[in-house]
N, C-alpha and C positions, 0 to 999 in steps of 0.2 A: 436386486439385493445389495444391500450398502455394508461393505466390510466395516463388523465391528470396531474393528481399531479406529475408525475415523469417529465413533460415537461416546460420547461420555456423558453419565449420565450423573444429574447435578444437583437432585434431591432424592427426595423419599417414598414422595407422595402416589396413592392406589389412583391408576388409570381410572374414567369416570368418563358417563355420556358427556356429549358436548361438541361444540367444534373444535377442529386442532388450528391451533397457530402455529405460521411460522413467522418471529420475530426476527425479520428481516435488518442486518446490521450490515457487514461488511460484503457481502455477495449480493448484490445488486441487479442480479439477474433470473430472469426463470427457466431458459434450457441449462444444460451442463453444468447443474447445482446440484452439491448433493444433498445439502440440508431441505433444500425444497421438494428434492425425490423422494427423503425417505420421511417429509413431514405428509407428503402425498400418499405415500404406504400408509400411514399410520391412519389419513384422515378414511383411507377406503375400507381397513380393520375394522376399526370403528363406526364404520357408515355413518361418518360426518360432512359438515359440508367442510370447505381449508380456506381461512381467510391470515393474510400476509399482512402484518402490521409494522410499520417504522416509526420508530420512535425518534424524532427530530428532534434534537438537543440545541438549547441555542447558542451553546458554545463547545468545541470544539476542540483542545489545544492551537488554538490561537488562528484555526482556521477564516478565512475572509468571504467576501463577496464571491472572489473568485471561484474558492472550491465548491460555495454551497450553492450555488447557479448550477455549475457541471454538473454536481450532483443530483440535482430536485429536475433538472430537466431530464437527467438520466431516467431516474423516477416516477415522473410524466411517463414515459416508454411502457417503464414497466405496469404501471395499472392498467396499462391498454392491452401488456400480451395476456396478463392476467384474467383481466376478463374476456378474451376472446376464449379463456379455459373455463370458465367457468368457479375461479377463484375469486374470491375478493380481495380488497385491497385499501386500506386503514392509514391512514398519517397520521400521529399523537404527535401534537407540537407541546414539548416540555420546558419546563424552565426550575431554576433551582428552587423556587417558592414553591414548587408541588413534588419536591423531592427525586426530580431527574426521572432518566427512562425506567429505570430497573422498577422503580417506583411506578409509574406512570404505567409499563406494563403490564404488571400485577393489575393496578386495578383494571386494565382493562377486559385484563382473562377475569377475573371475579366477575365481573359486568357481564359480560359474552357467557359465564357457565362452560369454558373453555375444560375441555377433557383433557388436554395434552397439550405440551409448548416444545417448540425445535426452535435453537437459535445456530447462529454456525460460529467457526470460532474466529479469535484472533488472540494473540499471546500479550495486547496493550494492558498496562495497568486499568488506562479508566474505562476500557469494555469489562476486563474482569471483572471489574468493579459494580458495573452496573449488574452484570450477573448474578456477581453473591447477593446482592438487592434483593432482585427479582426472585432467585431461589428462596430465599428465607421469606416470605411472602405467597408464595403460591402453593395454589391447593389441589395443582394438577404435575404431572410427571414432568419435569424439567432436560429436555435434552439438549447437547451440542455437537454439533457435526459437523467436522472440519472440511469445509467445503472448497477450502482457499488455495492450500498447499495439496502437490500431487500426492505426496506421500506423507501423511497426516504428521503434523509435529511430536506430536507427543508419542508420536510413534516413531519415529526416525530417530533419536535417539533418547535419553534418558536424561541428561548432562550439559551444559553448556559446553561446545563443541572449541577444539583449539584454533581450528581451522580446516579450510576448504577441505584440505590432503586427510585431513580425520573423518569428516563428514561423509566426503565424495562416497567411501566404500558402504558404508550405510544405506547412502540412498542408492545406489546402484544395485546392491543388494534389494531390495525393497521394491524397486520402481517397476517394474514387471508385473508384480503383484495388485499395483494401482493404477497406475498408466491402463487404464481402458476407458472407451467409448459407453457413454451412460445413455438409456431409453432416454426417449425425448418425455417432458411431462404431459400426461394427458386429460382430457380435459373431463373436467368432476362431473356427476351427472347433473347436479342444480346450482345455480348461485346462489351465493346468502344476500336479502336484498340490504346494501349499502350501500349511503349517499357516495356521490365522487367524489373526488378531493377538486378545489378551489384551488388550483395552482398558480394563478394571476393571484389570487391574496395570499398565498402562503408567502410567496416570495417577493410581494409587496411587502409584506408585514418584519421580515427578518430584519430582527436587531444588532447585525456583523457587519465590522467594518468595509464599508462598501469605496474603499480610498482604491482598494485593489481592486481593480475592472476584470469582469470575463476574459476569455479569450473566444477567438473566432476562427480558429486555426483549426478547432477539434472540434467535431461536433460530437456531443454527449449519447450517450445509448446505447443498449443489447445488439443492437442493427449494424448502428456506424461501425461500433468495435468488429463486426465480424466481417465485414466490407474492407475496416482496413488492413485487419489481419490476411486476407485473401490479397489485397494489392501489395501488401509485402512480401507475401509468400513469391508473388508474380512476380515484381519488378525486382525485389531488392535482394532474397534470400542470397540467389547465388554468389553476389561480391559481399557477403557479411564477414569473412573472415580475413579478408584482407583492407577491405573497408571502414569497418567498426568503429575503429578509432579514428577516424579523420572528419572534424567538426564538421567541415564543408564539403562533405562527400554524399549528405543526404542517404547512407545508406543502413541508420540504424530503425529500428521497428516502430518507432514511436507511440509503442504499446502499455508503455508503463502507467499512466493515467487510469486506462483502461479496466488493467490490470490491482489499481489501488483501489479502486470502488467497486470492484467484480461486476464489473459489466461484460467482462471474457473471462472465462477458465481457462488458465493454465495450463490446465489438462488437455482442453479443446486444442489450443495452441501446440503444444508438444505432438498431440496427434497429427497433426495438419502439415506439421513441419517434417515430424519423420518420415510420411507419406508424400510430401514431394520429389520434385523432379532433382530438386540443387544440390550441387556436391557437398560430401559427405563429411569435407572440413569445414566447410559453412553450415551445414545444421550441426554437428557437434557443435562450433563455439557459441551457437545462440541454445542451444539446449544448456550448453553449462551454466549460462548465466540466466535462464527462465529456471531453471530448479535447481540444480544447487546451490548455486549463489544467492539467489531469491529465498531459497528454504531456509539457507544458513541463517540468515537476515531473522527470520521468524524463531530461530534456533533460538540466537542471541537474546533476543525482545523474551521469550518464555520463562529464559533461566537466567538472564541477569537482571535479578530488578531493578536495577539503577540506569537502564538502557539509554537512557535519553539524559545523565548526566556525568561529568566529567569524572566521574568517580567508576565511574565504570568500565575502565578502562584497562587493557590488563596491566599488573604491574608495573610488569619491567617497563614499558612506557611510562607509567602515569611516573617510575622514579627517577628515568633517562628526564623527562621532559620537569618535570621539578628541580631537576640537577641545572638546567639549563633556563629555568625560569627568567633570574635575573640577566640572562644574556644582555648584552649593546642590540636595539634592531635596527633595521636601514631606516626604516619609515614606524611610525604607531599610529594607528585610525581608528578612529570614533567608531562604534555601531552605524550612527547616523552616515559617516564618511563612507562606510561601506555599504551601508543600503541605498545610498544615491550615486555609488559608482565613479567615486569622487578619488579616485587612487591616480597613481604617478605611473601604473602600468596599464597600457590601453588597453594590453591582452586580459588583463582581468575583471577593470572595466565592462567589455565587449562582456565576457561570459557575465557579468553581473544584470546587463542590461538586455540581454536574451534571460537569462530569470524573470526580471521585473515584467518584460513587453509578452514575453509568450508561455509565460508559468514553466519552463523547463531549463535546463541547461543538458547541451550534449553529457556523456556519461566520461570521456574520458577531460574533458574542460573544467567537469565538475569536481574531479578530484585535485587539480591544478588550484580552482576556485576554493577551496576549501583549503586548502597545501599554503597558500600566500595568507589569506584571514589567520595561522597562526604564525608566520612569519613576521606580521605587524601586527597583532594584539598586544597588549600591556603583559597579557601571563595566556599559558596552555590554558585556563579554564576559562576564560573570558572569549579567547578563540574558541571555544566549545559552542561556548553559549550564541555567538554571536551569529556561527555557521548555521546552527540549530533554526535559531532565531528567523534568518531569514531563508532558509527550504522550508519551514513549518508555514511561513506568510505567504511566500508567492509560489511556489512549487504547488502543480496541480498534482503530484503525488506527494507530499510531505505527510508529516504527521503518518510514517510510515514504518515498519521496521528498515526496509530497502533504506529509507535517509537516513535514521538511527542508526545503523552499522555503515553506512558511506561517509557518515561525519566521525563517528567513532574510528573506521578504519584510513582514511586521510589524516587525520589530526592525534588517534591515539594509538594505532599502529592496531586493531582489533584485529584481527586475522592475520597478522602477519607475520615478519619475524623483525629482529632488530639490523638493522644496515649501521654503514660506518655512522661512524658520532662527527656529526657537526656543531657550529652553533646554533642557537635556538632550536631546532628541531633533535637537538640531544642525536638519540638511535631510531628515530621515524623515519621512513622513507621518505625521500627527497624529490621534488620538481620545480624545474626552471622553466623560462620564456625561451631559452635556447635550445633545450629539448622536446619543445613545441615544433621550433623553427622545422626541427630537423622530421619530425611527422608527418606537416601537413603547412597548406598557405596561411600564415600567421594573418599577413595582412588582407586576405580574403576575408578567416571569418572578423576579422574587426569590421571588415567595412560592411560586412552585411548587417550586423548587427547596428551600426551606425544609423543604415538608411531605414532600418524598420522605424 
């Protein structure tokens, strides 16, 4: 059974034979889904058969080669656990001449005689977006299941949140309630017969800038993800809270990818971790930052609609940091200067060129990374856009709410509070190359990043 609170239902329309879809978006996987479990209730209600359709956009907010590779081979995976259930499995490759997915959907449920639709959620304007589409178009019951977050958004709070210390007692409150282990999906009694998907021409055929190469670092899929979460569990949990922060320590989870295209639950995660062996300071600080901080993120993206620009920032920053605008800065760099790593400090450099080479930047580099881009911009909103710019390009998580409130909270003080006032950075918190030094081996991670 799938607590209500995580369901919202998105039109009007009377249930009707047929098959159910599940309009597969941001949950990427088929166990520990819930939009997939209760589109599975729905389809056995109804004694239909459940076919999983994705709608392939060919753009993305400005995503590349890189992320739609991880993705469609993730993808790949999934038609295969798929039909080992006895589900089917649909790729609609859309473009704006046929009026995008929401579009592209619809007709596909009219086509199919589709009695019910389940999508899961995300709080981005341009999935909302495609959903009011798809709602106003369809002639079957329209549902959304927040599959994503432990303890559903729109349930966890009401409001855009002020911060962590606001939030925290909410979901702690709440997470008891969610925080469980879901039946695995089982498999339909027949398949619907559909063709496979073409996946050598699907991903021949993408029209996305192909300048940003894969990576090879990670390999894509429902499988890998659960392999690797299990060797973290194993080798790394224990030194996570003294560890964390240290670039060159190899001991953060490397799970975020993962975690951006729902190829791991959350939830799955948080079970696994509280059920191990590692002490009990190391899974608190990796708990606090899998769900709270990750849900804040999604908090943020729901109720500020302006998440992903300079304007959305809260005040008292965006008027600290206008105060400070016209400051003197040491150095001012192009976009271009900054996407080729072409700065006066190696340290930043080095985290810029682990972006480019391996689609991530450690988590505590990244706020550092982000911290100098407005220290050298022309103005705070041009550092906005700049940061934005290049997590949305090479970041295999970008295009995320996590980056949206990491750029937001580096550059606009989102979650925070105000510290002393300096120049340029007004009342934002502050980071230097000296209080690197004093962390971890500065010239370690330069030089690993170097010989990649």
């Amino acid at each position: 059974m799938i607590d209500p609170r995580c369901i919202s239902r998105l039109n009007e329309a009377e249930e009707k034979e047929g098959p159910v879809i599940y309009w597969m978006s941001r949950d990427q996987r088929v166990q520990h889904n819930r939009a997939l479990l209760f589109a599975r209730m729905k389809a056995t209600a109804l004694h239909q058969p459940l076919i999983v359709v994705f709608t392939l956009a060919t753009s993305f907010i400005g995503a590349t080669f890189r992320q739609y590779h991880f993705m469609l081979e993730g993808l790949r995976e999934t038609e295969n656990l798929l039909g080992e259930l006895n589900i089917g499995f649909v790729l609609l490759q859309c473009s704006p001449e046929m009026g995008g997915p929401g579009m592209e959907l619809a007709r596909y449920a009219s086509s199919a005689g589709a009695g019910c639709v389940v999508t899961d959620y995300s709080p981005l304007r341009i999935s909302q977006q495609w959903k009011r589409e798809a709602a106003a178009l369809l002639k079957a019951p329209f549902y959304e299941v927040d599959a994503h977050n432990i303890v559903p958004c729109l349930a966890a709070s009401g409001k855009q949140e002020y911060a962590a210390r606001t939030f925290r007692p909410k979901i702690n409150r709440l997470l008891g309630e969610f925080l469980l282990s879901q039946p695995p999906i089982e498999a339909m009694p027949q398949a619907p017969e559909l063709p496979p998907v073409n996946w050598t021409e699907v991903i021949g055929n993408l029209s996305v800038d192909r300048t940003v190469a894969p990576v090879t670092w990670l390999k894509p899929g429902e499988r890998a993800a659960e392999e690797h979460l299990n060797l973290f569990i194993k080798n790394k949990l224990a030194g996570y809270a003294d560890l964390r922060n240290n670039p060159t320590a190899d001991a953060t989870s490397l799970l975020s990818t993962y975690l951006h295209f729902g190829q791991l639950s959350a939830g799955q995660v948080a079970l696994e971790v509280q059920s191990s062996q590692a002490p009990e300071e190391s899974k608190a600080a990796f708990l606090e930052e899998l769900i709270v901080r990750r849900e804040l993120s999604d908090n943020y993206c729901a109720y500020q609609k302006r998440y992903d620009a300079y304007e959305g920032v809260p005040g008292w920053a965006h008027t600290s940091l206008e105060k400070h605008a016209l400051d003197p800065r040491d150095a001012i760099y192009t976009p271009l200067e900054f996407e080729t790593a072409a700065t006066h400090d190696r340290l930043w450099n080095a985290a810029q060129k682990e972006l480019l080479n391996t689609g991530k930047i450690h988590g505590y580099m990244r706020m550092y990374w982000a911290k100098k881009i407005l220290e050298w911009s022309p103005s705070p909103r041009e550092a906005f856009e700049t940061a934005l710019w290049l997590n949305d390009r090479y970041a295999l998580d970008g295009r995320d709410p996590n980056g949206y409130a990491g750029v937001a909270w580096s550059i606009g003080g989102l979650h925070d509070r105000p510290w002393f006032e300096r120049p340029v950075y007004g009342k934002i918190r502050y980071m230097n190359a000296s209080g690197c030094q004093r962390k971890f081996d500065v010239e370690r991670y330069i030089a690993r990043q170097e010989t990649v």
